[in-house]
C-alpha positions as CSV (number, residue, x, y, z in Angstrom):
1,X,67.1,85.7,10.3
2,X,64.8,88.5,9.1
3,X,66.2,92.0,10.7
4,X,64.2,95.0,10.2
5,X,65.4,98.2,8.0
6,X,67.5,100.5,9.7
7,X,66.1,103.6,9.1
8,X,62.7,101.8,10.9
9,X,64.9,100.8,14.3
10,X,66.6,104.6,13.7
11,X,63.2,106.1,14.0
12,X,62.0,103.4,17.2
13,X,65.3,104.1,18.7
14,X,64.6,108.1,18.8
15,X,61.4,107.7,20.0
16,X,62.3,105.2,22.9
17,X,65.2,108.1,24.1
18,X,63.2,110.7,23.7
19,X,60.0,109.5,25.7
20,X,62.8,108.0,28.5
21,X,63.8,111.7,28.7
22,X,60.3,112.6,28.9
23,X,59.9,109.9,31.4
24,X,62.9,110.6,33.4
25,X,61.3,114.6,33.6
26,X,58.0,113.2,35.0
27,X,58.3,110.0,36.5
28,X,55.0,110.5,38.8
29,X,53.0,111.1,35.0
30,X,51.1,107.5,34.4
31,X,50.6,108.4,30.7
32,X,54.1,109.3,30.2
33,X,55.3,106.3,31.9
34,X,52.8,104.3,29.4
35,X,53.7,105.7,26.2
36,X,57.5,105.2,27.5
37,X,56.5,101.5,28.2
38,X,55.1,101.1,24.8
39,X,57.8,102.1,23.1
40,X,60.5,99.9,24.7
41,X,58.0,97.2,23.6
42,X,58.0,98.1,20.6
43,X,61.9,98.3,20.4
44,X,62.1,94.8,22.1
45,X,59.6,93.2,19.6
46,X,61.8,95.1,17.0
47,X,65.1,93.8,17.7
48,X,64.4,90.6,19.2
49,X,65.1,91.3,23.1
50,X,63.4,91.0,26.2
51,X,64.3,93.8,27.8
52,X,63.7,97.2,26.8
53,X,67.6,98.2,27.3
54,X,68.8,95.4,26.0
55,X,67.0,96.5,22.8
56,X,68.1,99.9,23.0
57,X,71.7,98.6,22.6
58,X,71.2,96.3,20.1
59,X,69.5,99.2,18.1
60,X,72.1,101.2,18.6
61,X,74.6,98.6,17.3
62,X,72.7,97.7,14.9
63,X,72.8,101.1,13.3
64,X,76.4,101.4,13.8
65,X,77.6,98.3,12.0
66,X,77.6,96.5,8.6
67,X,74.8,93.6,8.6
68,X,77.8,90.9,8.6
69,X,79.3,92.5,11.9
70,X,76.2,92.9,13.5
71,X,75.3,89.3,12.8
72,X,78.7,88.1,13.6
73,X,78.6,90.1,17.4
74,X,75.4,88.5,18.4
75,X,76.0,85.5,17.3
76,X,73.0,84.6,15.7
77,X,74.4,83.8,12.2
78,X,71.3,81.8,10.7
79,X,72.6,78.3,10.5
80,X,70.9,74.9,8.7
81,X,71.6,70.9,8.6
82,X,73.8,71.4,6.1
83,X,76.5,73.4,7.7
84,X,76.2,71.1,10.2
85,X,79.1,69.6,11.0
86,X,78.9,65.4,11.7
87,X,79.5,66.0,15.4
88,X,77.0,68.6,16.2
89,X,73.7,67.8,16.3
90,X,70.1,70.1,15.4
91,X,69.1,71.5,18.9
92,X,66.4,69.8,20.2
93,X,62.9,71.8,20.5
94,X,60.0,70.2,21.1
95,X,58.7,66.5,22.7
96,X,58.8,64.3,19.7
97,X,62.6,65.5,19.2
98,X,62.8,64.0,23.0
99,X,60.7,61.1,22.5
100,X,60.4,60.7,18.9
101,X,57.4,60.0,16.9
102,X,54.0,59.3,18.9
103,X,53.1,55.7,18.5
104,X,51.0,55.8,16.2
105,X,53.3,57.2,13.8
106,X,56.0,54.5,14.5
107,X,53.1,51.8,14.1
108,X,52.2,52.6,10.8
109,X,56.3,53.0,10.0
110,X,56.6,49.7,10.5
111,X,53.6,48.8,8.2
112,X,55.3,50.2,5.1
């Protein structure tokens, strides 16, 4: 998992409080509200989230732990098939995980 440096989501994270304060001053202000928009987005994309608070507190724990903590709170520690133990199983993702190979593919299988 690739996380971003944290003097970038320090300087995202300031700019996303300081236009909601702007935002909160002038709510009627369609530019303000924009720029405000744009940088939750930003802080979203940033940290992974969906929502622009949800990103805000991630930031913000983000910046306030060690990489290992951080990691180990959301518990997204990175994992492959080799840490795998024999009763788990990769999560499925797509439709040949569901349905295996399309048949062609298993045609020409058999050939070999």
């Amino acid at each position: 998992m690739l996380l971003p440096a944290k003097a970038e989501v320090a300087r995202q994270l300031r700019r996303y409080r300081a236009w909601e304060r702007v935002m909160l001053a002038s709510p009627a202000d369609r530019a303000v509200r924009a720029t405000f928009e744009d940088s939750g987005y930003t802080l979203c994309v940033l940290m992974g989230k969906r929502c622009a608070r949800e990103a805000a507190d991630a930031a913000e724990r983000y910046l306030r732990s060690t990489l290992g903590a951080y990691l180990g709170e959301t518990e997204e520690l990175p994992r492959t098939a080799g840490y795998l133990r024999e009763s788990e199983e990769l999560p499925r993702t797509g439709a040949a995980d569901m349905y295996g190979p399309p048949k062609a593919h298993q045609h020409f299988a058999a050939e070999r």
